[in-house]
N, C-alpha and C positions, 0 to 999 in steps of 0.2 A: 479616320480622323483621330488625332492625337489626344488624350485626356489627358492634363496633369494635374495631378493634386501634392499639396504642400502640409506635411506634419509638421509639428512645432512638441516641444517641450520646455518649457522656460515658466522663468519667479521661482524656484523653489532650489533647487538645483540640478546641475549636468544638464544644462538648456540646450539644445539640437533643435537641429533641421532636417528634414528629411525629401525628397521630391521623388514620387511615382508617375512614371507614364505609362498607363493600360494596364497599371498593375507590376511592372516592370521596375525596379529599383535604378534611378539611374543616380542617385547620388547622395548622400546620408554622412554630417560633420557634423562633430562636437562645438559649439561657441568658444569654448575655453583655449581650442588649438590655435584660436584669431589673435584673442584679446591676451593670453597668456596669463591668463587668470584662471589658477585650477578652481575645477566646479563654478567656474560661473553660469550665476544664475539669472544672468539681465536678457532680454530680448535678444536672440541671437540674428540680430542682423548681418554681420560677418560670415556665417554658416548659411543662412539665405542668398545670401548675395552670390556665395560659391554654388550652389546649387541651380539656382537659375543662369550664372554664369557656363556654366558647366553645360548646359542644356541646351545652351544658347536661346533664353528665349526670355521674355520680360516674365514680368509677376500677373498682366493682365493676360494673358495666357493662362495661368491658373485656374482652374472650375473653380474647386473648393479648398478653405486650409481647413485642418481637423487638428484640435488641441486633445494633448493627451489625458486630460482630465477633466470633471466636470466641478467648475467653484462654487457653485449653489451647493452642490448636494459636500461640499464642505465645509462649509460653511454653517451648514445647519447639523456636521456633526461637533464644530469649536463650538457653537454656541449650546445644542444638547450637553456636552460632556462639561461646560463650565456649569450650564443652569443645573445640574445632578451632581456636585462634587462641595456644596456649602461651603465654606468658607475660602481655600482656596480654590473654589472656582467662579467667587467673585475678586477675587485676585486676577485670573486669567481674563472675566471679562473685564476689567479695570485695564489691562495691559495689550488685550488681543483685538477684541471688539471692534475698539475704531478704525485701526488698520484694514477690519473688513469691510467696513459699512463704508468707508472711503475708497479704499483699493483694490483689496483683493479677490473679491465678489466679483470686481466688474471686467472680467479680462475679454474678452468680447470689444469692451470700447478701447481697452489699450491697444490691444494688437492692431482694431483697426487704425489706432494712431501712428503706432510703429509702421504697418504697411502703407500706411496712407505717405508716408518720407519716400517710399520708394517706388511708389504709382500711386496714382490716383485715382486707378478703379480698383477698387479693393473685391478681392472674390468672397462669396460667402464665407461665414467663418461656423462651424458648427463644434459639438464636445462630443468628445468620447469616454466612458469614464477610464479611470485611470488602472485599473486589472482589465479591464476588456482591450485596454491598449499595450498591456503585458502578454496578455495572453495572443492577441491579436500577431505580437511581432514573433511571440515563440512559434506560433502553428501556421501561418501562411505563408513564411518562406521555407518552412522543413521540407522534409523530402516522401512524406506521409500523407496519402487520402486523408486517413482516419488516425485518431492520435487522442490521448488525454494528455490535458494541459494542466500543468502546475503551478500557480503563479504564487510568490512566498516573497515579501516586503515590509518595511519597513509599516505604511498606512499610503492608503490611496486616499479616497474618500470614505470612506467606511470600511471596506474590507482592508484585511490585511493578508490573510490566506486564502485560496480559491482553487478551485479543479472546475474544468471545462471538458466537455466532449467537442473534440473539432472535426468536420465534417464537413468536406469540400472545401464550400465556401461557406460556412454557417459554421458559429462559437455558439455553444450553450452552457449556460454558468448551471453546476450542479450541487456545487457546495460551498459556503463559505464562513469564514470566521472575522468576527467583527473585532472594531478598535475597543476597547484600547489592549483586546490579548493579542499578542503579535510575537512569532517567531524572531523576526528583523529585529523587534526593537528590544526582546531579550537579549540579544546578541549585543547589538547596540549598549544596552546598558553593562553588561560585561566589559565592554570597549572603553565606553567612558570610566569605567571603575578600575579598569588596568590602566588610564592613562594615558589613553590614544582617544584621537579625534573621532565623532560618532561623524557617522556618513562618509568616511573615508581612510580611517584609522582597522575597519575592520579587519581585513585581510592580513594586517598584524596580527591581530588575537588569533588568526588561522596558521599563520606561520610560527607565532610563539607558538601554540597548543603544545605539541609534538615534546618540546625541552622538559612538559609536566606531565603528572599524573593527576585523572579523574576524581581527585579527594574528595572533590564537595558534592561529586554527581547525585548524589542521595539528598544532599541538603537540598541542592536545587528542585526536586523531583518534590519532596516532602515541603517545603514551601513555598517556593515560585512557581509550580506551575504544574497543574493537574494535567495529568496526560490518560487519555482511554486507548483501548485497544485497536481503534477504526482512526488515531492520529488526530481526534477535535482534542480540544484542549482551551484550558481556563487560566486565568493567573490570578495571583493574590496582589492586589493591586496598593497594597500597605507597604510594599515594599521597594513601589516605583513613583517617581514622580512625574516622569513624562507628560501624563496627561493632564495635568494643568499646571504645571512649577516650570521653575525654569531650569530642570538638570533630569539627567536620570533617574538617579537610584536615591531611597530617601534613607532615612538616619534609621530605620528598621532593616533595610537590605547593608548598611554597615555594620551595625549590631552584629548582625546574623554571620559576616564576614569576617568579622575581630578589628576593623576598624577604619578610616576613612578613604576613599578614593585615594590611587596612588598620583604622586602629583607628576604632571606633564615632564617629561626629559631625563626624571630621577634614576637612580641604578633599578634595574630589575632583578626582582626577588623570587624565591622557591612559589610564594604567593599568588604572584601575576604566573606563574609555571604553572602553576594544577586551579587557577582559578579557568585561564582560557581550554586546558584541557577537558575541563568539567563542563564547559559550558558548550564546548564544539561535538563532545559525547552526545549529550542531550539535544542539540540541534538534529546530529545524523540519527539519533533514536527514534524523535517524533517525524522526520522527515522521511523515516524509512518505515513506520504505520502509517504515515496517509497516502504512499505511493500503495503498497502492499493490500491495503484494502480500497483504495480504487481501481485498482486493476481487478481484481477481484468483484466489482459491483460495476464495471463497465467491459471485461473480460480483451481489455485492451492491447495490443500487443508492442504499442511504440506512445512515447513518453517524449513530450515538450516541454521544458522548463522556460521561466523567464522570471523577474524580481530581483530584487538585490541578492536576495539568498540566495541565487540561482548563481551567483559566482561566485559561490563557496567550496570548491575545487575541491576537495577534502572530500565535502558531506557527496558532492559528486561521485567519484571516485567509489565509495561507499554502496552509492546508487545502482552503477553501473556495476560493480562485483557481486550485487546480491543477486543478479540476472533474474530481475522482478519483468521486465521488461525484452524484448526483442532488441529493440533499438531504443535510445535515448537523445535529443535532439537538444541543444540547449541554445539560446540567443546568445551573441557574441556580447551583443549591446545590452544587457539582461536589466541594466540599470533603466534611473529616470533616462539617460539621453536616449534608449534604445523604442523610446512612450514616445518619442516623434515619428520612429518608424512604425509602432503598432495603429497608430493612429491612424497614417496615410493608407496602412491597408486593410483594416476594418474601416474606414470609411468605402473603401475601393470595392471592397466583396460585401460585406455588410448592409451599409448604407444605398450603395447603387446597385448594388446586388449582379456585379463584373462575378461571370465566373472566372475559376481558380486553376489554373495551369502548375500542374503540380512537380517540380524535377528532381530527376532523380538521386540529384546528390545535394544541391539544397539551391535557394535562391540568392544568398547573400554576396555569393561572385566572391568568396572567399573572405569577405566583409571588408575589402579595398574600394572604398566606397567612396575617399576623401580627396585633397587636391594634389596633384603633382605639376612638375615642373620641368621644361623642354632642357636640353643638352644649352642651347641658345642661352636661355635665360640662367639657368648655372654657369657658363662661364664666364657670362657679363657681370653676376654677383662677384665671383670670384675676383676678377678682375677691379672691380672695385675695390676690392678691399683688398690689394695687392699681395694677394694670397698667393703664395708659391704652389703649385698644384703638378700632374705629370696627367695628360687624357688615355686611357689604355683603351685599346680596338677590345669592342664586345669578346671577341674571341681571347683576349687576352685576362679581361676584367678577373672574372673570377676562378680562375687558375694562379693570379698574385695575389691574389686579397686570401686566397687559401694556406700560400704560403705562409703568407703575415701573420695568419692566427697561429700557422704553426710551430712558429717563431714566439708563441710568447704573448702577444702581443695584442690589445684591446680595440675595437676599430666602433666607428661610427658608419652605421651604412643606413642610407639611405635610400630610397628606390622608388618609383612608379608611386600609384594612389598611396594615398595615407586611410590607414585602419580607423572604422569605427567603432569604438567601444572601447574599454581599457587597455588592454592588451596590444603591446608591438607583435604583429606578426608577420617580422619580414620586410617591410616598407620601413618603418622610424624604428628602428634595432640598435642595440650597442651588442658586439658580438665578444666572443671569447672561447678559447679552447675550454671545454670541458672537462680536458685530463689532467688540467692544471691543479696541483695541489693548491695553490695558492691566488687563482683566479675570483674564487667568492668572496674573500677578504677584500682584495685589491678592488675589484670592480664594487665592495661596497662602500669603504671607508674612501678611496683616494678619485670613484669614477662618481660614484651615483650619492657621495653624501650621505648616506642613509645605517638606519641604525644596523650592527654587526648580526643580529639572528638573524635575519632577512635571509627567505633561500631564492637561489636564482632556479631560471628554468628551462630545459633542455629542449633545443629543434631537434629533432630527429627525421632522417629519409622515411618514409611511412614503409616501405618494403621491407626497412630492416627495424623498426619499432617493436616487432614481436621481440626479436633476439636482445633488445637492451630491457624495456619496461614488460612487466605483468599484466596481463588481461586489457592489452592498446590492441586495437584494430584500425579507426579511424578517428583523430584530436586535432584536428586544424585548426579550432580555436582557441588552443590552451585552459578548456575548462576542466581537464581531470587530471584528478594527481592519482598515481598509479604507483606502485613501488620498483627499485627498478629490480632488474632479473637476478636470481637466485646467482646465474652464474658469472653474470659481473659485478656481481657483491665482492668485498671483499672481509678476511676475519677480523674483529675488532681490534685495536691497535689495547693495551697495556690490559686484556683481557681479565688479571687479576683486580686492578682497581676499578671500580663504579665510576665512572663519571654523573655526573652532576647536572640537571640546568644548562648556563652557558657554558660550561666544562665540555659536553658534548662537541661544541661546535668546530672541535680544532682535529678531530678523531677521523680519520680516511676512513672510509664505509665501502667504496665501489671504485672501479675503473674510468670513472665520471665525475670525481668527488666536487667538484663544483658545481655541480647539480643533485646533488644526494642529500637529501633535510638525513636530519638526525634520526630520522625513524626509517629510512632508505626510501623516505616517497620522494618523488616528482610530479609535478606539475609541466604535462606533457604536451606539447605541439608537435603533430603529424605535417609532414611537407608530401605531396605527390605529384607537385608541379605543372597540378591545374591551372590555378590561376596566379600564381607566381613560381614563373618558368626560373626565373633569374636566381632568384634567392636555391632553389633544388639543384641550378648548376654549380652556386658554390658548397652547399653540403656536398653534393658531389665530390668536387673536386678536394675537399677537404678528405673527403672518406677513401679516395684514391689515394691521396698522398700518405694518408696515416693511420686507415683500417679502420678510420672511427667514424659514424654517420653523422656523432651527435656535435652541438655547439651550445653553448649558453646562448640565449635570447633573454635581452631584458629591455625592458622599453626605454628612447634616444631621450632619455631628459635627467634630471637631476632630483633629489627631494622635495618636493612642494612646488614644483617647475608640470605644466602640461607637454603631452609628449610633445616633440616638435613641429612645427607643422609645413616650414621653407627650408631653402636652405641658409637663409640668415639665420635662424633659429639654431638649423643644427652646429652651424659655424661657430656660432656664438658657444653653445655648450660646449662644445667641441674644445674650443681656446680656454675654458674657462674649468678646465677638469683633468684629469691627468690622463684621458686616452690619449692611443699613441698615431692610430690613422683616422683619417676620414674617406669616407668614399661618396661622394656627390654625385649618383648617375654612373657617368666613366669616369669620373674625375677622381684622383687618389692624392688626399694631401698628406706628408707627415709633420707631426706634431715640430719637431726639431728644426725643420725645416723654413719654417712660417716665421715672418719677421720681428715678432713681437713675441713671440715665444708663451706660454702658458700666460693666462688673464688670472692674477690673484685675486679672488671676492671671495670675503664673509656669505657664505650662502645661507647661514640663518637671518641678517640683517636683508640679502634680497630677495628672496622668498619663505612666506609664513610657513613655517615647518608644519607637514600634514599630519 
């Protein structure tokens, strides 16, 4: 007999849905790919509907849904941390308060309002808190009996940092660090302070770091935040205002900096350069004492990540070269949407206490977990929209789509399930030659919108990933950034003069320079053509034609655009951006071709810049 059970993550942000059957993942969506609303955070009923769709089966089929958080026990930490904070934390409950005593307390009765639209027998609905459903999604799809798990966020309910022993099927919590000190939201308030959006702006301040130097690492050390030898750690909370204001950082964390928050969109200075340097040091420092001394008081040999922090690629990278560990296993979906799937399977093993089938290379099915669409239904789109297109025989596909890149040329590829979790890998892709001088400009300012420091990030064949990147083994998820190899480096171009900051950004470094950041890392994705055969025959063929494995990979959307999730979606970007093909399945369109020719829009007028 069949069991399914339905995760949820939603109200706060990166709302998801997730569906197990017997423990089995058969399907896990972002909301946000539906409604086209990055990080939305409302009831993902579009991401349900594909999941049971998908399943073929109604929602009274369901046993249980499992929410990835518990709102009592958050509740009682808004109201603790207002009733403890005098004055403004009668501010916070003057402003927070009622929204909970009315709303947000009672999600149990929403949801069942929400599924009660889509059946009428609604299954039980139970909580799981919100680090037990991080931890849950890092350590029961890995590829590990036994494993310590790291969960590092923003705030759940109370915690914000954790380490877990995972065993079989049984999580047990062994350490943790309470709100309001938090890793996440240090970061966080660095982010808001350079000018980027918190919750989404981060992976900025990881890609700026690199342009600066670690100036203030001392300042930060000496007042923001006491750090010990075993990785616990405290913060001077004078300097933040998160926990009852309505912003980050307060008028003592600018002081301390020489002066206000930089404003959103403005030029970037030497300042936001060693400010996110200083702050991504200090992240990989503390990150790399509580891995070191847990391993060391659980004598553990394989390492599960999960949290926002946990896709800080960087501090990653870090993780993995310090070889603290055997193996290290990270959640693709490491964020809130990824608490729908921890949910569904601590409920699964936890809860009903399903033993744990454990594989040997992981359970996430390469994390293609999302919807696709028939050859049928792509050409009837097409044809709607009286798109010029050419269908190439499978055997043909990616042997021309190899050439095209080789030519120059930017392509939109589409393919089979759509990824869940941030990262295009392989399914929603905008590709590019890698050896393009001039590929990361173009694909930033004229494809993707988006600000010019921004690095892209290289697929690679996994057999020849040794010969390009340093200490790569196995990266299918694009969570480590590695540096690439000594010997496809290349010598610094104007060797006598310094570059600078954004100065760097225009300087060849490698035989890859479109994928080379200014310090020679990348942010690497391994292909072995497990579970996407298709996307390994075009690396292939590209690497026959031109002796090189690797491509750019950057995800099929635009600035403040979620990735795409049809192929309207992609069409739509596609018209509306200066790539040059699209490929639909088999279907190959070129851009010149199409009757209407490029779509002009204002893209900060139709999407909130992230």
């Amino acid at each position: 007999m069949n069991t399914y059970i339905l995760g949820l993550s939603c109200y706060f942000h990166d709302s998801a849905a997730t569906l197990i059957c017997n423990g089995d993942i058969i399907a896990a969506a972002q909301e946000e790919r539906f409604t086209r609303l990055k990080q939305d955070k409302q009831f993902p009923r579009h991401a349900v509907a594909f999941c049971l769709n998908h399943a073929g089966i109604t929602l009274d089929q369901v046993t249980t849904v499992f929410y990835y958080e518990n709102p009592e026990e958050k509740f009682n930490r808004v109201l603790s941390t207002a009733v403890n904070n005098g004055l403004s934390g009668l501010k916070s409950l003057f402003f927070h308060i009622p929204g909970w005593l009315t709303d947000k307390r009672y999600v149990k009765r929403k949801l069942a309002r929400e599924l009660r639209s889509i059946s009428q027998q609604v299954p039980n609905i139970k909580y799981i808190s919100h680090h037990r459903s991080h931890a849950a999604s890092a350590f029961f799809p890995s590829p590990f009996e036994k494993a310590l798990v790291l969960c590092i966020d923003g705030v759940g309910e109370w915690d914000t940092t954790t380490a877990w022993e995972g065993d079989g099927n049984k999580l047990a919590k062994i350490w943790e660090t309470r709100f309001p000190h938090s890793l996440g939201l240090l970061y966080s308030a660095f982010t808001y302070y350079c000018g980027f959006k918190v919750d989404s702006g981060e992976y900025k301040l990881m890609g700026l770091a690199p342009y600066g130097e670690p100036v203030y690492y001392d300042l930060i050390m000496d007042h923001l935040i006491s750090v010990h030898a075993d990785g616990s750690f405290t913060m001077d909370m004078a300097y933040f205002d998160y926990a009852t204001g309505d912003q980050m950082t307060s008028s003592q964390f600018d002081a301390l900096f020489g002066g206000p928050p930089r404003v959103p969109e403005s030029e970037l200075t030497a300042r936001q350069f060693n400010l996110a340097a200083s702050v991504q040091a200090v992240l990989e420092e503390v990150v790399l004492r509580i891995a070191r001394f847990w391993q060391k008081q659980t004598n553990a040999r394989n390492l599960c990540l999960a949290g926002g922090v946990a896709l800080n690629c960087v501090a990653n990278g870090k993780l993995a070269e310090a070889n603290i560990f055997d193996k290290i296993w990270i959640q693709p979906a490491s964020g809130d949407s990824g608490g729908s799937l921890g949910a569904a399977l601590s409920g699964w093993h936890e809860e009903i206490g399903a033993k744990r089938r454990v594989n040997p290379g992981d359970s996430m099915k390469g994390s293609y977990l999302g919807s696709s669409y028939t050859c049928v239904e792509i050409e009837a789109f097409l044809r709607c929209q009286n798109a010029v297109f050419t269908q190439l025989p499978q055997e043909k596909l990616c042997n021309d789509v190899a050439e095209i890149l080789n030519r120059g040329n930017v392509v939109g590829w589409f393919q089979g399930r759509m990824e869940f979790g941030p990262r295009s890998l392989g399914a929603r892709s905008i590709l590019g030659d890698a050896r393009n001088v001039q590929m990361q400009s173009v694909m930033n300012l004229k494809i993707k919108n988006r600000e010019s420091f921004r690095p892209f990030a290289p697929v690679v064949l996994k057999q020849y990933a040794h010969e390009w990147f340093s200490h790569v083994d196995d990266s299918p998820y694009m969570l480590f950034v590695h540096s690439v190899s000594k010997q496809k480096q290349l010598p610094p171009q104007d060797a006598g003069e310094a570059k600078e900051g954004i100065e760097k950004l225009n300087q060849i470094r490698s035989q890859i320079p479109a994928v080379t950041h200014v310090d020679y890392s990348a942010r690497v994705q391994t292909v072995d053509g497990i579970h996407n055969p298709l996307f390994y025959e075009l690396l292939t063929a590209f690497n026959e034609k031109t002796g090189c494995p690797v491509l750019v990979n950057t995800s099929f959307n635009v600035r403040g655009e979620p990735i795409v999730e049809s192929p309207q979606d992609a069409y739509i970007c596609f018209m509306r951006t200066s790539m040059d093909y699209l490929v639909l399945g088999n279907y190959l369109l070129r851009k010149q071709d199409q009757p209407d020719g490029e779509e002009k829009i204002e893209w900060k007028k139709h999407y909130p810049l992230d």
